[in-house]
Each structure stands twice: as C-alpha cells, then as structure tokens.
N, CA and C of each residue as an Amber inpcrd file, in Angstrom:
protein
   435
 -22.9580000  48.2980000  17.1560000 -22.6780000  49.7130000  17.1320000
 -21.2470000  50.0170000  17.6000000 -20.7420000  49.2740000  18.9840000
 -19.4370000  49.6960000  19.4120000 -18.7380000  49.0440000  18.5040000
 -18.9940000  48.1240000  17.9720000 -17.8750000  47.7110000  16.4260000
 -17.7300000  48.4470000  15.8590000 -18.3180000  49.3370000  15.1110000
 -18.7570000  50.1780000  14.1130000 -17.5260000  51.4130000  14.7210000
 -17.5620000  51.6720000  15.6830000 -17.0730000  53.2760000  16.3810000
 -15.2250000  52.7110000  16.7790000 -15.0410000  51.1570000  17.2840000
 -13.8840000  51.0460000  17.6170000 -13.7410000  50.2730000  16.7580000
 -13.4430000  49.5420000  16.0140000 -12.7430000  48.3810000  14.7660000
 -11.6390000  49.0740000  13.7680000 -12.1190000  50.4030000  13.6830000
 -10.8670000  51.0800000  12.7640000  -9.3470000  51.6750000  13.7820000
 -10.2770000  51.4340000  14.4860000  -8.9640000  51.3130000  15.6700000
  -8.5510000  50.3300000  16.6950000  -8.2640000  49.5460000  16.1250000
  -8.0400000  47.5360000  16.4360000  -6.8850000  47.8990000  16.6830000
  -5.5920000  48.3940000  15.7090000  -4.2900000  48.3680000  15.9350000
  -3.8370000  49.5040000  17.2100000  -4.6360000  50.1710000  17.6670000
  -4.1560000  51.1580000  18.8380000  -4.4610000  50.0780000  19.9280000
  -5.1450000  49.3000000  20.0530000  -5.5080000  48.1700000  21.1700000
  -4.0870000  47.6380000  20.8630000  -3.6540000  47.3030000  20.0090000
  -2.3390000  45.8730000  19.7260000  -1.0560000  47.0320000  19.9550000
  -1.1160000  48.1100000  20.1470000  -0.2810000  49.2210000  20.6710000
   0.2580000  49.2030000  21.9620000  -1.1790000  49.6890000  22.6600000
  -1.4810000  49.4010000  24.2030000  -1.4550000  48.3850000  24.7420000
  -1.1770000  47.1400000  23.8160000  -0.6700000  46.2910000  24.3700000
   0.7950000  46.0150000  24.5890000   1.4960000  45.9090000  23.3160000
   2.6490000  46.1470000  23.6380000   3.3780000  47.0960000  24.3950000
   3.0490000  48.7130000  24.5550000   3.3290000  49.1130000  25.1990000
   3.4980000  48.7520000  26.5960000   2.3930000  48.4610000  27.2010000
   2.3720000  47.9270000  28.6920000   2.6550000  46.8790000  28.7310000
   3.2690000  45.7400000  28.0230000   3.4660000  44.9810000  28.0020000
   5.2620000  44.9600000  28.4830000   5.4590000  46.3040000  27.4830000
   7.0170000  46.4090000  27.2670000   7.3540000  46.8560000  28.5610000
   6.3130000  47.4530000  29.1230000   7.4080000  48.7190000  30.0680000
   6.9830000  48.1690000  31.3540000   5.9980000  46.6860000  31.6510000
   6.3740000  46.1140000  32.7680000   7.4070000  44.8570000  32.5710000
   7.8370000  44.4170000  31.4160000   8.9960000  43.5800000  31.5780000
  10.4250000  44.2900000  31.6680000  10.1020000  45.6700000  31.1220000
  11.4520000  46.4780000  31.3140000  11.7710000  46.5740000  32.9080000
  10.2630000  47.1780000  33.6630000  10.6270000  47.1390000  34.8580000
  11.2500000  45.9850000  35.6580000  11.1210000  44.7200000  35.0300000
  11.1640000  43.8710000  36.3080000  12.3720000  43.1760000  35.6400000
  12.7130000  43.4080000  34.3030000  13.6040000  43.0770000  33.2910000
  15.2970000  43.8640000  34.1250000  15.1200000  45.0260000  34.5210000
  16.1860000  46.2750000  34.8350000  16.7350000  45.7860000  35.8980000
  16.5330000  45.3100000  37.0450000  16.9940000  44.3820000  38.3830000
  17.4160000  43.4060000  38.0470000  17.2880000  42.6520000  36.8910000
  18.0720000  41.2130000  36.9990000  19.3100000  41.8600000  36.1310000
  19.4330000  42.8110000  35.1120000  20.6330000  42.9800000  34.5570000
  20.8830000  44.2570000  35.6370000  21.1050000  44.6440000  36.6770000
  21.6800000  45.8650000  37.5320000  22.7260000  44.8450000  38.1460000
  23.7520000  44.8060000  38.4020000  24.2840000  44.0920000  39.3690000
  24.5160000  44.7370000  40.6740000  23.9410000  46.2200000  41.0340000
  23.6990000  46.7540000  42.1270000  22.2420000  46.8620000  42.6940000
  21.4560000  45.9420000  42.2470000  19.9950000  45.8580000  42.5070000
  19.9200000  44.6800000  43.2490000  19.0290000  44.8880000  44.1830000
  18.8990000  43.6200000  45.1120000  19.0760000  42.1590000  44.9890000
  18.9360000  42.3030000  43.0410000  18.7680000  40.9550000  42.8640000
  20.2880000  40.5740000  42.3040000  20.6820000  41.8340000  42.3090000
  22.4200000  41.3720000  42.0760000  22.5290000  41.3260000  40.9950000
  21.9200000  41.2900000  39.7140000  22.1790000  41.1260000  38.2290000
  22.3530000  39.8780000  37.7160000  22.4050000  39.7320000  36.7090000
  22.1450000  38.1240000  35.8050000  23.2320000  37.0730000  36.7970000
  23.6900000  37.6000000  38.0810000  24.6170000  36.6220000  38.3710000
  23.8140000  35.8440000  39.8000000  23.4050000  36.9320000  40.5200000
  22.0490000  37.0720000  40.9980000  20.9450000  35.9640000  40.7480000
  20.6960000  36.7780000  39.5720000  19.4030000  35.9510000  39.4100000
  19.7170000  34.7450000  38.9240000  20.9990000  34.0550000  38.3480000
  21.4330000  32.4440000  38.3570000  21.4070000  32.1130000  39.1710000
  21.5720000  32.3250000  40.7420000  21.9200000  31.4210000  41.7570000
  20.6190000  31.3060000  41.6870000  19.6540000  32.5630000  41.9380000
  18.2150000  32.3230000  42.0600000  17.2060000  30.8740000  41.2590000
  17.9560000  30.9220000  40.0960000  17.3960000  30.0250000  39.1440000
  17.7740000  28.5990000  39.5480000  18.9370000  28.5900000  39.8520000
  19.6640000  27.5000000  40.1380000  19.2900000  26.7180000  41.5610000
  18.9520000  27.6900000  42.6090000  18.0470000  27.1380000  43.4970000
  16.8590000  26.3700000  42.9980000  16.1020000  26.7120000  42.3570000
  14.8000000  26.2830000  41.7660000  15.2480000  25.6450000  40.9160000
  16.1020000  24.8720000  40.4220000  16.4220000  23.6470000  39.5210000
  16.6820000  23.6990000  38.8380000  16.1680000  25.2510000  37.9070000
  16.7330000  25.2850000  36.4950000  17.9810000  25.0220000  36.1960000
  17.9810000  23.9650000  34.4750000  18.9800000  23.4530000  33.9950000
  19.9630000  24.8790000  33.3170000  21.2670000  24.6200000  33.5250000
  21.9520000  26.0330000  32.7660000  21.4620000  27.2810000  33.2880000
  21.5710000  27.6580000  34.9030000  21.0740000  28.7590000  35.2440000
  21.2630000  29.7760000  34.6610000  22.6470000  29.9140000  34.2230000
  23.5240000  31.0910000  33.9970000  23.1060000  31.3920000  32.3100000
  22.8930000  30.4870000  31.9270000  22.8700000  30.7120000  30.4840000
  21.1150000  31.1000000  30.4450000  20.4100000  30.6660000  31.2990000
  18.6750000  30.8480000  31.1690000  18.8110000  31.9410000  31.8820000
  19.1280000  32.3320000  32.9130000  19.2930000  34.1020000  33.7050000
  19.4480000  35.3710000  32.1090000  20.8660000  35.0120000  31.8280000
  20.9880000  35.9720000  30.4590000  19.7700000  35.5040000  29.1780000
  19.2310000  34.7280000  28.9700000  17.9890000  34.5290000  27.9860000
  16.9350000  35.4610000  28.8890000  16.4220000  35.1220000  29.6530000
  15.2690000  35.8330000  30.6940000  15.7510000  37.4610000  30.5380000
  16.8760000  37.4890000  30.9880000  17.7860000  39.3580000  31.2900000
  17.2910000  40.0530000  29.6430000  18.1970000  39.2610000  28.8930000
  18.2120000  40.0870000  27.1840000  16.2800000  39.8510000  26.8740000
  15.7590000  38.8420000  27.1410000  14.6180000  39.1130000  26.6130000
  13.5450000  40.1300000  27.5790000  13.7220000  39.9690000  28.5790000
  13.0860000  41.1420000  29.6750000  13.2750000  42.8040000  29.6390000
  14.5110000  42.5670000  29.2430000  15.3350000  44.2330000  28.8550000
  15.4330000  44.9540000  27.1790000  16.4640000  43.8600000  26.3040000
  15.8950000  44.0650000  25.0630000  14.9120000  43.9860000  24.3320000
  14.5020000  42.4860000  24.9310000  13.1240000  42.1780000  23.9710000
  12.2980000  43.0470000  24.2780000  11.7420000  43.6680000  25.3900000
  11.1090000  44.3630000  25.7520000  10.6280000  46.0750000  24.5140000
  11.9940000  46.0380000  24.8400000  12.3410000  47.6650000  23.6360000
  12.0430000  46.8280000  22.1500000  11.8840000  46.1570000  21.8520000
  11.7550000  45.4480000  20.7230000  10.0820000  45.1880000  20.4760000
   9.5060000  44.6660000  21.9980000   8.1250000  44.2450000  21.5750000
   7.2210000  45.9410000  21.4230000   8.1850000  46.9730000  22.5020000
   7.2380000  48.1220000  21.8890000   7.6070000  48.4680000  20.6620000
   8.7770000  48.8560000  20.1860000   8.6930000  48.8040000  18.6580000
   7.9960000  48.2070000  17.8940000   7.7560000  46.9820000  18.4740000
   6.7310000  46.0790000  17.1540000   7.7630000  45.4830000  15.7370000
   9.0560000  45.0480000  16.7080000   9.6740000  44.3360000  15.9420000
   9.8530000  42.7600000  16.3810000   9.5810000  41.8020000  15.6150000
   9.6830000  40.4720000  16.0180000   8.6300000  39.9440000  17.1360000
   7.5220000  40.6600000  17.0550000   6.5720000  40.7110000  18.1120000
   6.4150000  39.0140000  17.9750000   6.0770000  38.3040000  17.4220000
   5.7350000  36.8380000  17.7250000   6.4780000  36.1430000  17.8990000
   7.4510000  36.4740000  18.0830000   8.9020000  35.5220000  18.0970000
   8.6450000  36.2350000  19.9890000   9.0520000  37.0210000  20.0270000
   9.4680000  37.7610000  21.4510000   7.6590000  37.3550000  22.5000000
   6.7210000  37.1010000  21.9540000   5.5640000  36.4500000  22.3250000
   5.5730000  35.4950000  23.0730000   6.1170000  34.5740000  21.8010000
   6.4980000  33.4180000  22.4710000   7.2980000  32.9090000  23.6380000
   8.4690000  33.8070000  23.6510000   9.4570000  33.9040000  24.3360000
   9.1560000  34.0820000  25.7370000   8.4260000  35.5340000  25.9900000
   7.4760000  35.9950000  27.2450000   6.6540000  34.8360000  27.7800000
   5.9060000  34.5060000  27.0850000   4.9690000  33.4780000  27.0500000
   5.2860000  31.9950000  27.9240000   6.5040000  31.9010000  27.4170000
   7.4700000  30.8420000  28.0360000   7.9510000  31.0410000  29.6830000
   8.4250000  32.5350000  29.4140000   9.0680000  33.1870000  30.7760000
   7.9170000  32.7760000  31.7940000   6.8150000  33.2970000  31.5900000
   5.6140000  33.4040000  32.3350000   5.4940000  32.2530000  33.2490000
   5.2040000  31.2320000  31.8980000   4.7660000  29.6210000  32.0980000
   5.3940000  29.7230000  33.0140000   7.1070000  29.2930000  32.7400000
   7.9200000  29.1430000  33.8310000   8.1220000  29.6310000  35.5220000
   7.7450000  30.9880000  35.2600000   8.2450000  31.7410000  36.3310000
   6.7010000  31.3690000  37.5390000   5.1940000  30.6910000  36.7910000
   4.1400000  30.3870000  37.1810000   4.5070000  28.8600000  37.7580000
   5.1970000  27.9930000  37.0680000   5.2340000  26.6830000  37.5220000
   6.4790000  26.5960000  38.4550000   7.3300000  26.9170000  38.1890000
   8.9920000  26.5370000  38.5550000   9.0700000  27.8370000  39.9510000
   8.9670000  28.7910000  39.8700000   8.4690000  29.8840000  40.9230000
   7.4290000  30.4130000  41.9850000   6.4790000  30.2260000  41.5560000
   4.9640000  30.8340000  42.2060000   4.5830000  29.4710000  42.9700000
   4.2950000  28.7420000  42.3080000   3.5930000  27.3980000  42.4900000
   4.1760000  26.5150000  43.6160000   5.4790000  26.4430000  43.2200000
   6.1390000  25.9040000  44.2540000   6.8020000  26.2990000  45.4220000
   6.5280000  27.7290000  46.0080000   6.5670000  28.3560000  47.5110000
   4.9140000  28.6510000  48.2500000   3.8580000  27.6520000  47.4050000
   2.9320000  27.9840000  47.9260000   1.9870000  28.9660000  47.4360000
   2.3300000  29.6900000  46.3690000   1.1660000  30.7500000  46.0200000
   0.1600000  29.9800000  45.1330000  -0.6520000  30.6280000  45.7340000
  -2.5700000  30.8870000  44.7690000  -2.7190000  31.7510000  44.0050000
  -3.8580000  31.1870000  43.3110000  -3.7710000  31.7220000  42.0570000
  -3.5410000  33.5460000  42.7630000  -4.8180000  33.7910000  43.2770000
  -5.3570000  34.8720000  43.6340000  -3.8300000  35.5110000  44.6710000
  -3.2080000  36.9010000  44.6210000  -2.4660000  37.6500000  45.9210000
  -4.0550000  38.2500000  47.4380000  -5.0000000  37.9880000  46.5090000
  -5.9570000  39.0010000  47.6240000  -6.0470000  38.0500000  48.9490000
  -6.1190000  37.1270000  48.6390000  -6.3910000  36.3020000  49.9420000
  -5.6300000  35.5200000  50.5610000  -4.2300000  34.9740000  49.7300000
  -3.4850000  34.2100000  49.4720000  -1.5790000  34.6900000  50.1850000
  -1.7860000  35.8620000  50.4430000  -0.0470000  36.4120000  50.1140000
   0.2880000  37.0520000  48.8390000   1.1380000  35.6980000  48.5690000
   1.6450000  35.6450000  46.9600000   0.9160000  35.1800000  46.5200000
   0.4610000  35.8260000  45.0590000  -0.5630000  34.8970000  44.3300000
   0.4490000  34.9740000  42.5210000  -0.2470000  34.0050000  41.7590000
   1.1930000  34.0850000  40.6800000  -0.5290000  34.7420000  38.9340000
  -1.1610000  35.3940000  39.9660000  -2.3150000  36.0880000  38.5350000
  -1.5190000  37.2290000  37.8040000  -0.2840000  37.5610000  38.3960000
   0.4170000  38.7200000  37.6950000   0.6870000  38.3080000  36.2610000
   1.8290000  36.9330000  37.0980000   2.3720000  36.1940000  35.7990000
   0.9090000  35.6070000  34.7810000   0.0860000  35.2220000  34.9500000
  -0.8630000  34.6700000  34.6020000  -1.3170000  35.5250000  33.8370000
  -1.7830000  37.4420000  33.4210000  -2.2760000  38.0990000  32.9410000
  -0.8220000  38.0840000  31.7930000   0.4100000  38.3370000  32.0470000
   1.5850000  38.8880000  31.2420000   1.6790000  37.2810000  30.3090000
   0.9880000  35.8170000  30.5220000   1.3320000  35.1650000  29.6170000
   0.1130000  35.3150000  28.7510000  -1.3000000  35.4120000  29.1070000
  -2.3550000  35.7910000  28.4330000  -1.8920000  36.8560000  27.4710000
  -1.6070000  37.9780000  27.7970000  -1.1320000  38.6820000  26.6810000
   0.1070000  38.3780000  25.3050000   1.4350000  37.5720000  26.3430000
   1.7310000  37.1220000  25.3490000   1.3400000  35.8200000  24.3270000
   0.4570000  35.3100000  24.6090000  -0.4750000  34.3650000  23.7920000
  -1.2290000  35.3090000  23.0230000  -2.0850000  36.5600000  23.3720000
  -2.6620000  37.1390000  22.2090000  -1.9760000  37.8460000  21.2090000
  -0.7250000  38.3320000  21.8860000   0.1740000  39.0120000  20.7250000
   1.0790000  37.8990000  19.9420000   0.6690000  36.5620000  20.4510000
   1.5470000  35.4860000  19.8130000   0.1730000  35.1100000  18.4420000
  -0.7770000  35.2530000  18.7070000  -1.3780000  35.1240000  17.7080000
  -2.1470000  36.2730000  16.7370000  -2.1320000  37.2050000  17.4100000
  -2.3860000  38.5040000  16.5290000  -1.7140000  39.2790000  16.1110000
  -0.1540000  38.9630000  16.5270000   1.1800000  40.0400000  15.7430000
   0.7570000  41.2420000  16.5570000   1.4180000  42.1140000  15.6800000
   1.6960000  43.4850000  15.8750000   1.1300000  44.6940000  16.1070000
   0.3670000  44.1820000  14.9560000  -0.9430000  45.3360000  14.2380000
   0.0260000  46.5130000  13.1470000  -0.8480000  47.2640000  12.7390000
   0.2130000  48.1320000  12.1300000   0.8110000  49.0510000  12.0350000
   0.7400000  49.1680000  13.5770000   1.4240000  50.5660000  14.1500000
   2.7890000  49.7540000  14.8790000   3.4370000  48.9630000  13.8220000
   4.3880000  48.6180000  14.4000000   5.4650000  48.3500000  13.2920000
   6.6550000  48.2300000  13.7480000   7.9700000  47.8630000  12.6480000
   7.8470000  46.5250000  11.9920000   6.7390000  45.7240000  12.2610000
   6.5540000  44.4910000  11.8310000   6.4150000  44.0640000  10.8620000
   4.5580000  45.1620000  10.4520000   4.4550000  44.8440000   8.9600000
   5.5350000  45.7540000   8.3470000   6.2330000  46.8270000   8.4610000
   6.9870000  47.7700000   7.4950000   8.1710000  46.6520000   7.1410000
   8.5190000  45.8420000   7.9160000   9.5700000  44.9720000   7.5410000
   9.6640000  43.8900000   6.7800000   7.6140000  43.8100000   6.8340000
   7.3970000  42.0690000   6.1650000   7.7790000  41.2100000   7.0100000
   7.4650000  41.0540000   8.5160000   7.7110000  39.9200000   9.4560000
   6.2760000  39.6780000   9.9700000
C-alpha cells in the first residue's frame, strides 16, 4: 500500500537527498576555503592534512575545498551527481580512516567523545547517490549524464 501512495514520488527522496547532502558539505566545505575561519582556509587545512600523512597536502586540501564548496552546489543541482558521489564517498572513507580512527574515535559520539558515524552516514549516502544518480528532478537527466 505505502508503495502504491509514495513510488511516484521516488525522485523527491533523491532531492532530499541531495539537498542535505549539499548544504552539509557546503557547511563544513565554507571553513576550509575561508582563510579567516579557524581552520585558516585550504592553507590551513594542508598543514592539517599533512600532519596526518596525506601525500600532496596542498593539492588534496584544494580537491576536498572545490569538491566540498563547488561540488556541493553542483550535487544540489543534480549535475554530475555520480561523478561528485564518488568523490564525497572517497572524502568520507578518508576523513573515517586517516582522521577519526586514528585519534581514537568510535564508531558511536554518544558514549565515545568523538565518534566518526557522521562521516559514516555522509558516505552511505554518497554510495546511494553513486548508484541511483539523480532522479529527475535534477540537471542530470536534462543533460543526458
């Protein structure tokens, strides 16, 4: 029955996803490119990276920055959504293994401190929008991508 009442509206779900998808990587996307934000801006967040090992901080800071900030405005548009999926998807992984994991956090923040389930929900999503696209309330199909 609830198939019946929600299925013609599948693509407002793949909406609401991107949407919230977009406008918490914008948020957390906007501090690494501020260079008056705590985190100092993509120059900032290289040393940050560069502490934690990453190879080519400076050049992976601006990939993380443009895809956190632009991609972002891009995945709510619903342009290049599986490409920019993937991308997130990656961020996540990373920011779960190379970040969270290795100062000690659990899965869980409730019991734990830091817990890294934030990152863990934002790569789940980009895995479902990596395999379900856009839907068609987006610039995706109008473009044929």
């Amino acid at each position: 029955m609830l198939e019946n009442i929600f299925s013609p509206f599948s693509d407002w779900g793949l909406l609401i996803l991107r949407l919230s998808m977009g406008i918490i990587f914008i948020a957390h996307g906007w501090p690494k490119l501020n260079p008056n934000s705590p985190i100092k801006g993509p120059a900032g967040f290289a040393m940050g990276l560069k502490q934690m090992g990453i190879p080519l901080p400076t050049f992976f800071a601006w990939v993380v920055v443009l895809l956190e900030t632009v991609g972002a405005v891009l995945l709510i548009l619903g342009l290049g959504t599986r490409i920019l999926a993937l991308g997130f998807a990656i961020d996540m992984l990373v920011a779960i293994v190379r970040a969270r994991r290795p100062m000690g956090a659990k899965f869980s923040s409730m019991t734990e401190g830091i817990g890294w389930e934030f990152e863990f929900i934002l790569l789940a999503a980009a895995l479902a929008l990596l395999f379900t696209g856009a839907g068609s309330l987006a610039l995706d199909p109008v473009l044929g991508l």
